[in-house]
C-alpha positions in Angstrom: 120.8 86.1 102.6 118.1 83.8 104.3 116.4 81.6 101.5 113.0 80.9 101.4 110.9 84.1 102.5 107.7 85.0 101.4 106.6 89.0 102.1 103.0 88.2 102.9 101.9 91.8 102.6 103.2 94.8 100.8 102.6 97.2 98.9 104.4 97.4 95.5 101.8 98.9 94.4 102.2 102.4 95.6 105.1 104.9 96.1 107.6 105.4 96.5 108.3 101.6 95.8 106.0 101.6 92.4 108.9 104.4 90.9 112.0 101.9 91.8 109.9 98.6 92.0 112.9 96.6 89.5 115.3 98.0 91.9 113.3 96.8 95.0 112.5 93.4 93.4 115.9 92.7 92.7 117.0 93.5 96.6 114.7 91.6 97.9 115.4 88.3 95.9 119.2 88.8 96.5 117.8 88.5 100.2 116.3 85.6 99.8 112.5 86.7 99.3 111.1 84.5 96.8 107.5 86.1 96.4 105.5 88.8 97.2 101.6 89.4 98.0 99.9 92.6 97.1 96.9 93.4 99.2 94.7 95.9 97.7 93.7 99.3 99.6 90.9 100.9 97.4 89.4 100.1 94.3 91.1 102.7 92.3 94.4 100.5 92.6 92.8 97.0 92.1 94.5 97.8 88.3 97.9 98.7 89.4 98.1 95.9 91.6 96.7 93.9 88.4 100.0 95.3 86.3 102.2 94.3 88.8 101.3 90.7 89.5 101.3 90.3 85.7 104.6 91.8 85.0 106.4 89.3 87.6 105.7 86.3 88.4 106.1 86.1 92.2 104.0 88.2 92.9 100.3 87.5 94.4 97.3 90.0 94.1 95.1 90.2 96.4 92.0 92.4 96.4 90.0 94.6 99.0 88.8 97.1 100.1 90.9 98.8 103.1 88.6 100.2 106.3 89.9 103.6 105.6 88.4 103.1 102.2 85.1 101.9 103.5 82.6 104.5 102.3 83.8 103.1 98.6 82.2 99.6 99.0 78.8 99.9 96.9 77.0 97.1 94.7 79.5 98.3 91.3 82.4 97.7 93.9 81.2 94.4 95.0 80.5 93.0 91.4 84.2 93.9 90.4 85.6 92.2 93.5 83.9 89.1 92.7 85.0 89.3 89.0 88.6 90.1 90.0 88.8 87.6 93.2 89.1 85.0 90.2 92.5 86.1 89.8 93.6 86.6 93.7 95.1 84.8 96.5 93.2 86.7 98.7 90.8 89.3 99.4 91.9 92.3 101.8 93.0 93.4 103.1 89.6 94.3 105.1 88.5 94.7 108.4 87.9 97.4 111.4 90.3 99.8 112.1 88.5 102.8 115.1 91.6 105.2 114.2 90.1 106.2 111.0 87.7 109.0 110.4 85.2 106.7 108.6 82.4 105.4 111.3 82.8 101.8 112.4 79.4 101.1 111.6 80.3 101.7 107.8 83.9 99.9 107.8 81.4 97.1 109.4 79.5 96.8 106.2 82.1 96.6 104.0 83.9 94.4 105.9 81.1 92.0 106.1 80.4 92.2 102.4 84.1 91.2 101.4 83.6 88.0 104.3 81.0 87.3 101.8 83.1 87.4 98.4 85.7 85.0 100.2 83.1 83.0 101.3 81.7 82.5 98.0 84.8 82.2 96.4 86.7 80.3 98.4 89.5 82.4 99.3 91.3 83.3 102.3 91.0 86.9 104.1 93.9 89.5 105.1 92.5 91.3 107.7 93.7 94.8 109.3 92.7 95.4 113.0 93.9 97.6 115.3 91.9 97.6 118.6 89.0 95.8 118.0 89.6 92.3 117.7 86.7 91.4 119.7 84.3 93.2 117.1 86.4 91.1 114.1 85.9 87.8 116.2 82.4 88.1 116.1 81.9 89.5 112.8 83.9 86.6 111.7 82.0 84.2 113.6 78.6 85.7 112.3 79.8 85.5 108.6 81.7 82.1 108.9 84.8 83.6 107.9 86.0 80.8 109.3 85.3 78.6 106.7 88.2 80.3 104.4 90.9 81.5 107.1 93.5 83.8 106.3 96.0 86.0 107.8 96.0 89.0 110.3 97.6 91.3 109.1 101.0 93.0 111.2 98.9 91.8 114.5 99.0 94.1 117.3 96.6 92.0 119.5 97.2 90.1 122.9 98.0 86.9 122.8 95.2 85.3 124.2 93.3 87.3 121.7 95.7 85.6 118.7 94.8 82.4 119.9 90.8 83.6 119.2 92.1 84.5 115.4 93.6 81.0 115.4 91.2 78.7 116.1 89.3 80.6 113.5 91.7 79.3 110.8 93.3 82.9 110.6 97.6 82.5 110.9 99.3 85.5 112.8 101.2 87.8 110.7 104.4 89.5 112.4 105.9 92.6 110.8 108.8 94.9 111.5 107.4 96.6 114.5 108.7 93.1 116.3 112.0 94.8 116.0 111.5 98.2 117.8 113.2 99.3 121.1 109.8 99.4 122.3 108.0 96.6 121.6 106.4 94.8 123.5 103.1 92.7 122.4 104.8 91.8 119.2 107.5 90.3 121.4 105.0 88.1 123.0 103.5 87.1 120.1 106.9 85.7 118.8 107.9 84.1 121.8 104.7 82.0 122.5 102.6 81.5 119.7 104.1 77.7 117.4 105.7 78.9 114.8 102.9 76.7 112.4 100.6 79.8 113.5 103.1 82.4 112.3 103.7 84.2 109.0 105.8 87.2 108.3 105.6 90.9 106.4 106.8 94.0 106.0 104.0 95.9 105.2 106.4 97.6 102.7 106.2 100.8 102.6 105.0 101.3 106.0 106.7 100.0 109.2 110.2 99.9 109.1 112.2 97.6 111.2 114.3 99.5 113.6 117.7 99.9 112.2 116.4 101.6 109.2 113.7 103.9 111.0 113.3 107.1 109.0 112.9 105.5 105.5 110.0 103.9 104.2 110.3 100.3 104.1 111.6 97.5 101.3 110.4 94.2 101.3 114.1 93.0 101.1 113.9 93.9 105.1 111.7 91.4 106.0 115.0 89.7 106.9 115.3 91.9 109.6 112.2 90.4 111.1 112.9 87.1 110.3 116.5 87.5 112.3 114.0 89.1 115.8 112.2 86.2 115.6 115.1 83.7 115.6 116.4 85.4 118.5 113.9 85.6 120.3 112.6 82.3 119.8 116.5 80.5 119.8 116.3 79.0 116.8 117.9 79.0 113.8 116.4 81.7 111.3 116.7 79.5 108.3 113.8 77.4 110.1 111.7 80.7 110.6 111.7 80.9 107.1 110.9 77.4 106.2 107.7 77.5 108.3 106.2 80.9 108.1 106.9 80.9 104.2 105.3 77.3 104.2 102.2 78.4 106.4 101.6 81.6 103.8 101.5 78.6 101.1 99.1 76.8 102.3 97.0 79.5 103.6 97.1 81.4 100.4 97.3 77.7 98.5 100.8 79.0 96.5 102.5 76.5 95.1 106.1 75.5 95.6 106.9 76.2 92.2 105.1 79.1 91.2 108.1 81.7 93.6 
């Protein structure tokens, strides 16, 4: 058990943990995790995430549009993520991802408009990015994004490109990819970045840490990554969790009390 972790992105949402979330919920507290945000993907699940957050109390909604999901953004869409970003931590998670079918130029717009909805209300982003960070920097820039901050989601960046992210109020989020035979940027990120820039995830029920490889993922693993980081780092891992879980409170602004 390491006390004190905060899963600052999964999905508990969606299957297969949705079927056994009780099960999964009860793991992951016996491993110490002691909350829980839920990004939002598409629209579609903006209730289900809803239903969860309400039916335990650490867990944090969050609510987005993902940039696989782009062509769903339309004014209807943006009116109900301004009426339900009244009840998030966040919105995301958002951003540019060139892997997907759907044309940059359109995750561009919906990116841009859910900037907007933080902007207005104040909240902090969760941003997906694979590639183009560049693109994300300047969008940011361009939008002030940086007047909110937030948290890149499982970054798979450069460092130098992390330190972009950072000065723009954004934290570095490390998943369980930091503990694969091959990694190799994640490892970097670890090593060099202060650990008051870090946060950690799973990114349940994607990206399993590497001694469990071939099963979807569980939030309760997120002390797998926590464990890679104190090694690499040569600390102790109970201090990994004290600051990354207290950078996703202030970030997200969760209080103390409410996990």
């Amino acid at each position: 058990m390491i006390a004190g972790l905060i899963d600052s992105h999964c999905h508990l949402d969606l299957e297969p943990l949705k079927s056994g979330l009780p099960q999964f919920l009860r793991e992951a507290c016996a491993a110490g995790v002691q909350g829980f945000v839920v990004p939002g993907v598409n629209p579609d699940g903006w209730p289900g995430i809803a239903a969860v957050a309400g039916a335990a109390p650490r867990v944090f909604p969050a609510y987005g549009i993902h940039p696989m999901h782009a062509e769903c953004m339309n004014d209807q869409v943006l009116e109900r993520l301004g009426e339900r970003s009244a009840q998030a931590v966040a919105i995301g998670e958002t951003g540019l991802d060139p892997v997907y079918t759907v044309s940059l130029d359109l995750q561009e717009r919906a990116f841009r408009e859910q900037i907007r909805v933080a902007v207005t209300s104040g909240l902090p982003l969760l941003i997906h990015c694979r590639q183009v960070f560049q693109r994300v920097v300047n969008i940011l820039r361009e939008e002030r994004g940086d007047r909110v901050g937030g948290i890149m989601h499982a970054f798979s960046g450069s460092v130098e490109m992390a330190r972009e992210f950072i000065r723009l109020g954004f934290a570095i989020s490390i998943s369980g990819t930091v503990t694969w035979h091959n990694a190799v940027k994640p490892l970097r990120i670890a090593r060099e970045l202060p650990l008051e820039h870090l946060v950690l995830e799973t990114d349940a029920p994607d990206m399993t840490p590497e001694r469990y490889r071939g099963t979807f993922n569980r939030p309760a693993w997120i002390t797998e990554t926590a464990l890679r980081v104190a090694e690499i780092r040569g600390v102790a891992v109970e201090d990994v969790a004290r600051l990354t879980t207290g950078n996703v409170r202030r970030i997200l602004r969760i209080e103390g009390s409410s996990a």
